[in-house]
N, C-alpha and C positions, 0 to 999 in steps of 0.2 A: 555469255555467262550461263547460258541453258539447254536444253535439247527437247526435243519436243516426242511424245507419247502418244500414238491413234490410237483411237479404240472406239469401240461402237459406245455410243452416250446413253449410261443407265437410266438418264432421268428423263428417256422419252419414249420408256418401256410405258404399254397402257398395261389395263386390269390384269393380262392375261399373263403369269410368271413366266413365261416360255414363249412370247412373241417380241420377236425383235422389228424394230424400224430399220429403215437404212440411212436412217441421222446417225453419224459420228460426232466426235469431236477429238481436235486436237490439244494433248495438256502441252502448255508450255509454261516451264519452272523459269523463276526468276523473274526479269523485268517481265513476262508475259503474263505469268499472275498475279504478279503484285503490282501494277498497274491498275488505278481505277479509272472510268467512267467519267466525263461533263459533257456537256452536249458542243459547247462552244469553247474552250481551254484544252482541247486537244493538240497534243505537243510531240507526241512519239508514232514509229510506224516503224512495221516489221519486215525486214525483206519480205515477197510473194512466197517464196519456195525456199526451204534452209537445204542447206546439203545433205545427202540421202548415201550412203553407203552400204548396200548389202553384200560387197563383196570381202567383209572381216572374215567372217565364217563362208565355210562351204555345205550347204543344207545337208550332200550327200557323205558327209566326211566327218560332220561335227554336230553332237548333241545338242551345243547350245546354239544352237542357230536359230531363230525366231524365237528367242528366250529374251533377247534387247531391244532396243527401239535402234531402229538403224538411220532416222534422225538424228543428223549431227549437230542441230540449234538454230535458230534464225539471227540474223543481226537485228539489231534496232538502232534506228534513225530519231534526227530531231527533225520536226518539218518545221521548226520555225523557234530562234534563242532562247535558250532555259537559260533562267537565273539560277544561282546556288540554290538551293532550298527549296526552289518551287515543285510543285508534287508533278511526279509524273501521269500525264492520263490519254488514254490507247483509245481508239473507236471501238465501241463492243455493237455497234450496228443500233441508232435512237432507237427505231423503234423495235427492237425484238425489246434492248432492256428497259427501256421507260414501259412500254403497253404488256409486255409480255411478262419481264422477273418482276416490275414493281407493281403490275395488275393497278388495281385503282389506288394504290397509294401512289403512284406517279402518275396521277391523273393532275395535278395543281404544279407540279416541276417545268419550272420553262424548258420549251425545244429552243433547235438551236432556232431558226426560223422568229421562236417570239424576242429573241434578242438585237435579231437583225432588224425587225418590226420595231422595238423600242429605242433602238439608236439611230436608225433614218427618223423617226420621230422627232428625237432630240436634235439629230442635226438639224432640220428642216424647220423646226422652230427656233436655233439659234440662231440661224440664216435667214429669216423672217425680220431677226432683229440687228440685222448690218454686222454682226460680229461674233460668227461663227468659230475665227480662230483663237478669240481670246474666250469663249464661253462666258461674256456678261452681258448685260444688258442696262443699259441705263447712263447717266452721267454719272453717277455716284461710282461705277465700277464694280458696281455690284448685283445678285441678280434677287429681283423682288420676287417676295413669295407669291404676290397677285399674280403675276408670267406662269412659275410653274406652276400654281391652279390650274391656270388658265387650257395649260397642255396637257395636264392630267384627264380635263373634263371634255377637251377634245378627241382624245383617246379613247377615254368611257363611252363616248356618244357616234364614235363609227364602228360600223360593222366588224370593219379588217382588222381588227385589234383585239386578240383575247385578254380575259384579263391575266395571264400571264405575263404577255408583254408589258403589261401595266405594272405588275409589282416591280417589274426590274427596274423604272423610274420612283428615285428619292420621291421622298414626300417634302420631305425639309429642305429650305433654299441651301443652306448649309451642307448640308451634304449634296447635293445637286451642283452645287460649286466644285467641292473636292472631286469628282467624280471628273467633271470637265474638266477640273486643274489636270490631274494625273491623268484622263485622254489627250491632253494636248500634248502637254511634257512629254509625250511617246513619240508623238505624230511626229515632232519639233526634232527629236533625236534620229528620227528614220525617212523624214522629209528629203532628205537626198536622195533615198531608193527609190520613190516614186515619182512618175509623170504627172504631169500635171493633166493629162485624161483619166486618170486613176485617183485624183486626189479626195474627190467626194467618198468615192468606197471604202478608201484607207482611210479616212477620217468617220465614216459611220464604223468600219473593221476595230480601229481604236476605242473609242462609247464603249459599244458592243462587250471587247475583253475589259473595260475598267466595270461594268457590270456584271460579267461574272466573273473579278477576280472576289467580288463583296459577296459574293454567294459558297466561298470555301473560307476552312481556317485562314488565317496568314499564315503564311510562307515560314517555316523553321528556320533558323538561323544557322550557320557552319557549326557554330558552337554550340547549340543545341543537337545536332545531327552527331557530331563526335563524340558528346556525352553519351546520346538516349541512342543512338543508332549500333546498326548490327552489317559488319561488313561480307559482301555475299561474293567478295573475290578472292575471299584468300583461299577458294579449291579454283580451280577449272577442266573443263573435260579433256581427255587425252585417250586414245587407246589403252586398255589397261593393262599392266605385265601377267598376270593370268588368262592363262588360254580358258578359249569359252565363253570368257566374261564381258565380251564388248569393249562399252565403254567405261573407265575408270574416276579417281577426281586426283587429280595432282595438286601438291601445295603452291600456291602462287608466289607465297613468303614463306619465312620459317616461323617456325611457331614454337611457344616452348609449351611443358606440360602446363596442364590447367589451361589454356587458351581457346577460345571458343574456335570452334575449324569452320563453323553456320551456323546458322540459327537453322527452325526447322519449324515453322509455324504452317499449321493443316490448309489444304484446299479446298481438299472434300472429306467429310466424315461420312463414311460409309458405314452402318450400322450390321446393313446383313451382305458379306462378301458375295452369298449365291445370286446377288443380281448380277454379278461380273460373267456369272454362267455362261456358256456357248453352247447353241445346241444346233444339230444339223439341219436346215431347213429347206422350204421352198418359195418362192415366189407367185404372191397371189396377186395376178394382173388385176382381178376388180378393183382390189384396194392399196396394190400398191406397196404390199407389205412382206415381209418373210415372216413365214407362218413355219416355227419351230416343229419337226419330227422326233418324236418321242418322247420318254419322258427324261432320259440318263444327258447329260451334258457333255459336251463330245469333247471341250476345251475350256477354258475361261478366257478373261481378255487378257491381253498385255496390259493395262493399267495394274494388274495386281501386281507384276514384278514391283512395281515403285512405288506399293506401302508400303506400310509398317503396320504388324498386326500383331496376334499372338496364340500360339498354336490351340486353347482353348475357348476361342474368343471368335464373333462371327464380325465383332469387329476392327476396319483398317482406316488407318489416316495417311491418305497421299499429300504429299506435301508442297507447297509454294518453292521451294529452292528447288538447287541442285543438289540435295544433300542424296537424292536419292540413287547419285551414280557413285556415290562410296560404296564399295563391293568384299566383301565375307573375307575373313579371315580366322582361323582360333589356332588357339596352341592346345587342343585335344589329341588326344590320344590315345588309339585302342589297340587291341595283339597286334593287330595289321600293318599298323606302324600309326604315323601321324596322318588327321583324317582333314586337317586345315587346307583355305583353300594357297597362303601365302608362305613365307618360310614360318614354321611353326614353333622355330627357337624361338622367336620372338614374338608373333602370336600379333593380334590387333596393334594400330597406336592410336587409338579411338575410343569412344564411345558414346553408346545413344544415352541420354537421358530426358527426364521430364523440366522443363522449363517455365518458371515464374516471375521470373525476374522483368523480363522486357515483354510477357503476354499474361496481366494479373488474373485475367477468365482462367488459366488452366484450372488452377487450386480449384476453384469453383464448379468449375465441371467435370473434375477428376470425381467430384462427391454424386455425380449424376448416376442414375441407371439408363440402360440402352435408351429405354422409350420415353425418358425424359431431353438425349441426346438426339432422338429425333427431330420432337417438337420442336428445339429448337433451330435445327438444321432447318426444316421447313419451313419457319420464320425467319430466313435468313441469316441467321448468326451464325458465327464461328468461334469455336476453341480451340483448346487442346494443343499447345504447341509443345515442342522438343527443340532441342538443341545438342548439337554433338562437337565434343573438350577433346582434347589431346591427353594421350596418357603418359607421354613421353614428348621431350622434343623433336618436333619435325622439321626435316631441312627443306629450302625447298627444292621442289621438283619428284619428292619422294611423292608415290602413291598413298591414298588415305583409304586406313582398313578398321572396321568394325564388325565384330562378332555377330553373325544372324542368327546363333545359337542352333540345338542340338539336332532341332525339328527340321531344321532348314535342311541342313547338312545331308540327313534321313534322307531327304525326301531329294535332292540333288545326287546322293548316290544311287537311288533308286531308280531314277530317269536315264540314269549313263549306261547301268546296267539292263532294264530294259529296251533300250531304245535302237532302233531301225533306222536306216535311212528311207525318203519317200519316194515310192514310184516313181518314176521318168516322168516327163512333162510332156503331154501331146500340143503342148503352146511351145515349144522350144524355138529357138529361130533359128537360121539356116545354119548346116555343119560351116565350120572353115575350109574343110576341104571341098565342097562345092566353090566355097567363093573363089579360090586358088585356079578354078577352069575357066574364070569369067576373064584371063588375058591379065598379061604383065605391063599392058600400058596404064592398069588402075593403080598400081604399086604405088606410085607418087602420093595420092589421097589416104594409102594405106596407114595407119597409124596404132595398129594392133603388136603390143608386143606379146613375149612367147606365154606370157602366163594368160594372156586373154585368150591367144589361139587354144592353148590348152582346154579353154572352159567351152570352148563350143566343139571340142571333138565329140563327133558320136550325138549329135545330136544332142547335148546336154544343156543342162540350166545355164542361162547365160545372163548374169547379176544386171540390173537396170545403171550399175556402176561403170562394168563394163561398156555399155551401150552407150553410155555417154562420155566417155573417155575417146570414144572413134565413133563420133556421131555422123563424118561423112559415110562412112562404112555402111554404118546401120539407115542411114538417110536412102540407097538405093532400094529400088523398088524389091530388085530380090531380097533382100537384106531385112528389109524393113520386118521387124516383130509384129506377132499378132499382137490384134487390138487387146483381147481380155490379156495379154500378158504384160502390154507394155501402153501408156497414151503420150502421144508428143506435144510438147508446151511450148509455144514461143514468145519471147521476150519484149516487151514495145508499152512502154509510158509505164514503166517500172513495175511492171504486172506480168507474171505468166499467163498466158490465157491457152486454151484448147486452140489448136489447130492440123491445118491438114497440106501437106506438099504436093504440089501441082508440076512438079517440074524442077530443073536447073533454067534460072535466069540468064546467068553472066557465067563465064571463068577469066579471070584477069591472071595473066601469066608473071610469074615472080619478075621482078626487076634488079638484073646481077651490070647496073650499067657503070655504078659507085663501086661495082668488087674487083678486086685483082683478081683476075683467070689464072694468075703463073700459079700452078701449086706450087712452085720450089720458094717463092715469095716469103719473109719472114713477117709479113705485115699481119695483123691481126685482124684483118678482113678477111684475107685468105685463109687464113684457119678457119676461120667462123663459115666459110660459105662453101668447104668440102671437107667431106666424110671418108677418113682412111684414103683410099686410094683413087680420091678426087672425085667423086659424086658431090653432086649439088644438093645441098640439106635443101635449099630452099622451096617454098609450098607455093602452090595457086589458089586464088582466094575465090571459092563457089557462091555464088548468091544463088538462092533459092525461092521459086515462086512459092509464096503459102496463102492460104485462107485462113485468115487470124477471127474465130470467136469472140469477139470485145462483149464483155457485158456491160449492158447499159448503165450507167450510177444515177443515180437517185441523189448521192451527197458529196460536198464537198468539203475538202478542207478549208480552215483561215486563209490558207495562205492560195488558196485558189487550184490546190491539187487534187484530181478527181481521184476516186478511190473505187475501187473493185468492192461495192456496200449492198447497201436495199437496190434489188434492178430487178427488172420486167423487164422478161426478152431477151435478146444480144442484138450486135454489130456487127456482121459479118463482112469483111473487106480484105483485099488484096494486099498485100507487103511484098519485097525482094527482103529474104535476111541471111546473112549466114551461118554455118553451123554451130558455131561460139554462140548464137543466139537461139538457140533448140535445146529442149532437154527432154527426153523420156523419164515419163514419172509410171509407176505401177499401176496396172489394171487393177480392178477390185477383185479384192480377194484373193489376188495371185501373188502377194509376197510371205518370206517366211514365216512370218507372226502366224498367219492363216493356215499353217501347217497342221493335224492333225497330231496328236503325242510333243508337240514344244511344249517343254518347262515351262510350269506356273508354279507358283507361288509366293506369299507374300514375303518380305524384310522381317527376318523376325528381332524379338527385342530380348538384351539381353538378362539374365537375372536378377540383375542388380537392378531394374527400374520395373518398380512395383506397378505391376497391372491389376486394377481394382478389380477385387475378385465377384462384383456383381456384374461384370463384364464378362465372366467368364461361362458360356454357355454353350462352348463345344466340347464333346466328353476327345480328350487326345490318349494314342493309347501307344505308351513309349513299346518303341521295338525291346527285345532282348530283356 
């Protein structure tokens, strides 16, 4: 449902307007930002690496090439049953966001750690009292409030117990009851999954989530969710039918006019766009840092492609959906002829506007000035949401277009018209035609068709798309890309990690012992196992010696799955794996985005959604 956006991260720029860190960060729209935060109710997980595409565009052949984000979205996974209604919540790493975003207001927030501390407690006192699986105590069947004193005070008076683990323990026998009813009633339903060496854990793992399920709202009801809720599938991404333009949003459904196409609630309110700035730098070993050259900005980030801004205004709102892969269209028109990016009979079937309905802060902070916009931004709050209606019915599968208005347009023909292609790459990797003298017994491994050969004649740019499309290819030593242009990832305990190829392990030779050899055969084996005039399709399967980088975790999942989080140090170990399990991910700095002269500019908005005019404090100065 999303795609993902790098950019270098404004908000770890220090005093100096013109020095950059080497923190990034990646935006990812949809479940990746609207997903919050618990320490222990963690329910979702994102593939390691989403799919990467740089070969839409040709850098040397097209303008808009490092104008997209050539992330194509990650998946996301459940690590363990969601019920209807329950919220979804991502790992954002405890302690950057308890010690780091909530500084000393999340000084008193249980870790996960104090939950686990609070429900081995309770187990280990229910177990004191013979009847741990019913949680009572007593003949009466019930449990005396003198018991849980008793545990609380035990708690207060040892070391290993903060008092966070302690608030997660009822005060009231009454609710210390309910909490054990609805732990058990879990335990009771999922008692078949576990061993009985596992049975202590998974009954403290139980406690533990009936404790912080009492620590959020309850759970919304279907019928609540269909009322108040805002559906964020009826676009999804596709290549778009405008050249240049990347990625598109296609209808999932149809939709008629007036229909909401997303919602479009903000991520980040950017106040002053020139932190997005790029400027040429260097690398200062003492500290670790790129220390910006001069004073002129040589580029901005890609994050600016996917706000919304307004051409007199230094400020933009990037937004939580996908809304931001809906791409420009108008029905203008100048001598020239039509200046739209789509058919221009018809012009947008969209539009942005401002949104009160389902985010009541907008109205509220529509009446803000910038530096009251701050404040609040700083203290963590969000506003300002949009939402973008259908102006017409849409079928599905049609592309979804909205007007970026006049300034956009300017400023996109202006870039086509100046722009160059970039110098050759002294990082290229090897011609085709060298590879072709290394002997026709490699052909079998060979898996390049004519448009990959093409991309490496002459030495040229050879997309990281390509490189993984015929990773045996590029897996040889000669073959293999340089490091600043290319790094290889391998695959193992549902993580990419860094590593490095030491060799071919194995080759296991295809197995034709189930195929009919007669090519004149009518069997459908025999088709499948020769090519035109009886060549064997079939492959040999390489295993490959690597040195896999595991970084060490620090955390775990509920469900006991380790996670690539807070770690000191690495893993360094041996694996056999093969090519299906490698990817070539991009050097830094060496993909399109990082081009010098790529297209920036913001989403502009169109006239008909009033931008508060004390927002407006860039002087724009219309061409013509």
């Amino acid at each position: 449902l999303g795609f993902n956006v790098e950019s270098d991260d404004p908000s770890a720029r220090d005093d100096h307007p013109r020095t950059n860190t080497e923190a990034s960060m990646k935006v990812n729209n949809n479940v990746g930002s609207l997903n919050n935060f618990h320490p222990y109710l963690l329910n979702v997980i994102s593939e390691d690496a989403d799919a990467y595409r740089d070969d839409i565009l040709n850098r040397r052949d097209d303008p808009g090439a490092g104008a997209f984000s050539y992330r194509m979205g990650e998946k996301w996974f459940a690590t363990r049953d969601v019920e209807a209604g329950e919220e979804f919540f991502n790992d954002y790493s405890e302690g950057w966001f308890v010690n780091v975003v909530l500084g000393e207001g999340g000084r008193d927030i249980p870790r996960r750690g104090d939950y686990v501390d609070a429900a081995t407690a309770v187990h280990e006192f229910l177990s004191s009292l013979g009847d741990a699986r019913d949680g009572v105590a007593g003949d009466t069947g019930s449990l005396q409030q003198e018991g849980l004193n008793e545990l609380r005070s035990e708690m207060e008076e040892e070391d290993a117990f903060h008092e966070r683990a302690l608030s997660l323990v009822p005060q009231s026998a009454s609710a210390f009851e309910s909490l054990v009813s609805e732990a058990r009633e879990r335990f009771e339903k999922e008692e078949d999954y576990f061993d009985e060496a596992h049975e202590r854990r998974d009954k403290v793992h139980q406690y533990a989530m009936a404790m912080a399920r009492r620590t959020i709202t309850l759970k919304r009801t279907v019928e609540w969710i269909e009322t108040n809720g805002r559906c964020l599938d009826n676009i999804v991404p596709g290549i778009s039918t405008i050249p240049q333009a990347g990625q598109g949003a296609f209808a999932n459904r149809a939709m008629k006019e007036g229909d909401i196409v997303v919602p479009v609630p903000t991520m980040l309110v950017i106040t002053d766009k020139s932190t997005l700035d790029v400027y040429d730098h260097i690398l200062d070993d003492e500290t670790s840092t790129l220390i910006a050259i001069g004073d002129r900005p040589v580029s901005k980030q890609l994050l600016l492609n996917y706000c919304f801004g307004h051409e007199e205004s230094a400020l933009v709102l990037c937004p939580a959906t996908n809304a931001n892969l809906i791409n420009h269209c108008s029905s203008r028109r100048t001598e020239d002829g039509p200046v739209g990016q789509c058919r221009p009979n018809l012009g947008p079937n969209a539009v942005l506007r401002w949104s009160t309905e389902f985010d009541p802060e907008t109205s509220e902070w529509l009446d803000l000035s910038l530096d009251e916009i701050d404040e609040r931004v700083g203290e963590g709050r969000r506003g300002l949401s949009l939402e973008i209606a259908a102006t017409r019915d849409i079928a599905r599968g049609d592309e979804i277009f909205i007007d970026y208005g006049r300034a956009w347009e300017e400023k996109w023909r202006d870039h086509v018209d100046a722009w160059k292609p970039p110098p050759m790459s002294s990082s290229s990797t090897r011609s085709g035609k060298e590879n072709e003298e290394e002997g026709a017994e490699k052909k079998e491994e060979e898996e390049d068709d004519d448009d990959d050969k093409k991309e490496e004649e002459d030495g040229a740019f050879v997309p990281i798309s390509t490189m993984n499309r015929n990773m045996s290819h590029y897996l040889r030593p000669t073959n293999f890309p340089d490091r600043d242009r290319a790094r290889l990832g391998c695959y193992h305990e549902r993580f990419w990690h860094p590593c490095e190829v030491l060799g071919i392990a194995h080759v296991t030779e295809p197995d034709y012992s189930s195929i009919d050899l007669n090519p004149s055969s009518s069997s459908s084996s025999s088709s499948a196992a020769f090519n035109g005039g009886g060549r064997r399709r079939g492959r040999r399967t390489v295993l490959y010696d690597v040195i896999v980088r595991r970084f060490k975790s620090s955390g775990l999942w509920e469900n006991g799955y380790k996670f690539d989080g807070d770690s000191e140090g690495v893993d360094n170990f041996e694996i056999s794996l093969p090519a299906q399990r490698m990817r070539f991910f991009p050097g830094a700095y060496s993909s399109d985005q990082h081009l010098i002269g790529t297209f920036r500019h913001e989403i502009g908005v169109p006239d008909s959604l009033i931008w508060p005019e004390r927002w407006k404090n860039v002087p724009y100065v219309k061409k013509g």
